[in-house]
C-alpha positions in Angstrom: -76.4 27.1 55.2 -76.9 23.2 54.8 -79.7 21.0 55.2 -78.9 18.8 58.5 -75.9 19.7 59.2 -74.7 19.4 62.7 -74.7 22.5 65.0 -71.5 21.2 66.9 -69.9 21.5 63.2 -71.4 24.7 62.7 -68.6 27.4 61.9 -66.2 24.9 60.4 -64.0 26.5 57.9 -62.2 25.3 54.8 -59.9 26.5 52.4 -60.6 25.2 48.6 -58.0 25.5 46.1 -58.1 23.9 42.7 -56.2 23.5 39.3 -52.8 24.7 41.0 -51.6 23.9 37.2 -47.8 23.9 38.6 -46.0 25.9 35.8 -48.7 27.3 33.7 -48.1 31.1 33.3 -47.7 33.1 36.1 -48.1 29.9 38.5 -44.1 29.5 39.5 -42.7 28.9 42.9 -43.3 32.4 44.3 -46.6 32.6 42.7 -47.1 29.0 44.9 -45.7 30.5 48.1 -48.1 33.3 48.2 -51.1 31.0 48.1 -49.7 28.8 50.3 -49.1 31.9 52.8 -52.3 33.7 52.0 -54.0 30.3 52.7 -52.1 30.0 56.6 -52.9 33.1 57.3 -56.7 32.5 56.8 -56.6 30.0 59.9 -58.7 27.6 58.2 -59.9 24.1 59.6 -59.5 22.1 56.8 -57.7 22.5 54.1 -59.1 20.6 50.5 -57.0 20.5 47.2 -59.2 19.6 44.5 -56.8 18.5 41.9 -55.1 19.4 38.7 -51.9 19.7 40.5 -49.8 20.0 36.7 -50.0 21.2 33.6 -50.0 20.0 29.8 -50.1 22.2 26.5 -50.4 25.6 27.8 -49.1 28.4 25.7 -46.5 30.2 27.4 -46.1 27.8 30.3 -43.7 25.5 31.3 -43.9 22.1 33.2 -43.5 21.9 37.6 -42.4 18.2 38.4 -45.4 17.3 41.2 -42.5 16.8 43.2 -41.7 20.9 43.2 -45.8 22.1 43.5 -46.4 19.0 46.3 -43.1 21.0 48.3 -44.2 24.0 48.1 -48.1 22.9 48.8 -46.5 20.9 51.8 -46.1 23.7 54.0 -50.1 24.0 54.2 -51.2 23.9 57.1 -54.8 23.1 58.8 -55.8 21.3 62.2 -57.8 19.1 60.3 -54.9 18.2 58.0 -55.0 18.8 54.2 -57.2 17.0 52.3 -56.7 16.4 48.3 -58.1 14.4 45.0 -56.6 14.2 41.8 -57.7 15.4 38.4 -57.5 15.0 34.6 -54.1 16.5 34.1 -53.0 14.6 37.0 -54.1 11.1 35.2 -53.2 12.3 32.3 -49.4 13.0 33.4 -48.5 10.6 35.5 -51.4 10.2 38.5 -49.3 7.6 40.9 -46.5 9.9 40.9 -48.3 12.6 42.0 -50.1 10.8 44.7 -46.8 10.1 45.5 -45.9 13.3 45.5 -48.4 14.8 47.4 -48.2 12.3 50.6 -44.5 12.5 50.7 -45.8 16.2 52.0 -48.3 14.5 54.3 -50.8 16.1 51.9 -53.8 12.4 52.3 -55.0 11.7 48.8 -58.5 10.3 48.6 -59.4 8.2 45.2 -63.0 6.6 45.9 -62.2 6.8 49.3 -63.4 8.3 52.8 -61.3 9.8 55.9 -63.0 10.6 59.0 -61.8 13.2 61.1 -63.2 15.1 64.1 -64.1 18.6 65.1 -65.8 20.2 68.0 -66.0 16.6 69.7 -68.6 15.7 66.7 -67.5 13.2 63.8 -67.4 13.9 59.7 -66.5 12.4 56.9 -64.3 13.0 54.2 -65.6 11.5 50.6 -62.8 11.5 47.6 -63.8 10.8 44.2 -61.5 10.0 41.8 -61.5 11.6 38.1 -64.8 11.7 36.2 -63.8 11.9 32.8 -61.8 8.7 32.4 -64.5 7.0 34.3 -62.8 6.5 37.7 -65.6 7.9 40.0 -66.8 5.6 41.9 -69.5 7.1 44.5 -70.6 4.0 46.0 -66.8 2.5 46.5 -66.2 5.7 48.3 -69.2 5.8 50.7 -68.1 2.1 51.9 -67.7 1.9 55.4 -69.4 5.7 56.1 -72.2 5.6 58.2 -75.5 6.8 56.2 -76.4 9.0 58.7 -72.8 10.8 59.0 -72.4 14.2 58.0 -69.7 13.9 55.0 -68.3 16.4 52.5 -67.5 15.1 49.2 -64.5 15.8 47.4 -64.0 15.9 43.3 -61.9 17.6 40.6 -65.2 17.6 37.7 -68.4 19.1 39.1 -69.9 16.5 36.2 -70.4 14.1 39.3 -73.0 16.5 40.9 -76.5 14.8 39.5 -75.0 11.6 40.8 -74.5 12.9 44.6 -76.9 10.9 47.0 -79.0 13.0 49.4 -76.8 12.6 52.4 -73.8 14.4 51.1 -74.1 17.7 52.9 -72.0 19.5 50.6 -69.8 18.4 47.4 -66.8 20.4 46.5 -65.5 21.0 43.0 -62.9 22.7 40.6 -61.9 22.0 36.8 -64.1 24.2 35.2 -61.9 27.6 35.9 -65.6 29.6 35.7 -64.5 29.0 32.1 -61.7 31.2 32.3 -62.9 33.5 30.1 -66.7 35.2 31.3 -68.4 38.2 28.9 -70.8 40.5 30.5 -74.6 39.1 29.8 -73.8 36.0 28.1 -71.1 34.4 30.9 -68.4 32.0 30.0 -68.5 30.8 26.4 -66.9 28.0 27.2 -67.2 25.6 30.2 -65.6 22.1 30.7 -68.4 20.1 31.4 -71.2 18.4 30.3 -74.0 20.8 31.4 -72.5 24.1 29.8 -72.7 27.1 32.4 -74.7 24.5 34.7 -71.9 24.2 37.1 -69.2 26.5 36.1 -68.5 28.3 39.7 -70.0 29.6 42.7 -73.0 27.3 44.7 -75.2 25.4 43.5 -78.2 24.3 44.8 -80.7 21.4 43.2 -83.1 18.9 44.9 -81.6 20.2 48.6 -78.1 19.4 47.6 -75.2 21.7 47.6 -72.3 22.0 45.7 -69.1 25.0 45.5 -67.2 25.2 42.4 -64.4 27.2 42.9 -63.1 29.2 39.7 -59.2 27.8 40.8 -55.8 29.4 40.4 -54.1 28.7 37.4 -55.0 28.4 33.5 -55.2 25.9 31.3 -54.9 25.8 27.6 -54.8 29.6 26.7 -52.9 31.6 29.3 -55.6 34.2 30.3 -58.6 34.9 32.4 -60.9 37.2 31.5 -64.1 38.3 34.1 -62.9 35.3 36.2 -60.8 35.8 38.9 -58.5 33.2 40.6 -59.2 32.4 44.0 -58.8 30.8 47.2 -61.9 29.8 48.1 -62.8 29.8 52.2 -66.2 28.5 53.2 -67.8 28.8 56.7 -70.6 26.0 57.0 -73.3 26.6 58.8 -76.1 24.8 59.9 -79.9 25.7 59.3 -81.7 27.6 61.9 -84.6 25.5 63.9 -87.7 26.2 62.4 -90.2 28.4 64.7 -93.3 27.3 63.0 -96.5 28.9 63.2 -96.5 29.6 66.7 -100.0 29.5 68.3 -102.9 31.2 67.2 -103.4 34.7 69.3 -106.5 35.9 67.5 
């Protein structure tokens, strides 16, 4: 449930996919069409692709042109429309091209920028961040031009972003970290791309009232394995917070 946000949205549902990784192992065009048709059959709202749509240096893998993952991801399909951001592999390749890519497929690409859209005869907001690591977030450029008392749903690859959220995101929505890929019973994932460790390596998150969901993704990324982290498809229902009842009056 999330702090003021509207009962008229109440019930909207989104798919969250994230590091596609086009290519890496076990990620090839059939592998693509099955998300893509588990996905539609879900019904979903809104559909939000939270980057990494290709792969670099993965053992055992071998490279999707964004062209090939953006036509297979193209057949997505959501009332709301589908919703994406880019991330580090995506800069790191070629990120214009795959922007490219990705709304030849009517697939709208957000970088520090806001889409609104509406649902249930009540407005939101779309907020997409572009990649934190090379320093291209840019919160503030993003929120230009949504109202600041809007509900909006922020959109970025690197959970890193999270401390820097302003109160009046409802709920932030993040990949990248893969749940680390690789989780050991007790101790978790060894490993986690990010700057706070197991902080934000998958599931919600809640701090200060805010909310964020890191999916765990669907591909891999360096080493071709998963181990105690599953790949998903992620499908949130958000709800708003019941009234409060308060005390009630005092029957002694």
């Amino acid at each position: 449930m999330l702090n003021d946000w509207p009962r008229a949205l109440s019930g909207l549902r989104i798919a969250a996919i994230a590091d596609v990784h086009g290519g890496a192992p076990w990620i090839d065009a059939a592998a693509l069409d099955r998300l893509v048709d588990t996905t539609n059959r879900q019904r979903p709202d809104l559909v939000v692709l939270l980057g990494d749509f290709v792969i670099h240096h993965v053992l055992g893998g071998r490279f999707m042109p964004p062209e090939i993952v953006a036509g297979h991801l193209g057949r997505l399909r959501a009332p709301l429309g589908v919703v994406a951001v880019l991330g580090n592999h995506d800069h790191g390749f070629d990120a214009p091209r795959v922007r490219r890519a990705l709304e030849d497929r009517s697939i709208r690409v957000l970088q520090n920028q806001s889409l609104e859209r509406e649902w249930g005869g009540r407005r939101l907001w779309l907020v997409g961040i572009d990649d934190v690591w090379l320093n291209r977030a840019d919160i503030p450029a993003a929120l230009r031009g949504v109202p600041s008392d809007a509900p909006a749903i922020l959109l970025v690859h690197n959970p890193d972003v999270f401390p820097n959220v302003p109160p009046r995101i409802a709920l932030t929505l993040a990949g990248h970290t893969h749940g680390g890929q690789v989780s050991l019973p007790i101790l978790g994932p060894p490993v986690v791309p990010s700057l706070y460790g197991q902080r934000y390596a998958a599931g919600h998150v809640v701090e200060g009232g805010r909310h964020l969901f890191v999916t765990t993704g669907v591909g891999t990324s360096i080493l071709p394995l998963r181990l105690g982290v599953t790949p998903e498809i992620a499908l949130l229902s958000l709800e708003s917070e019941p009234p409060s009842l308060g005390a009630g009056p005092d029957r002694r």
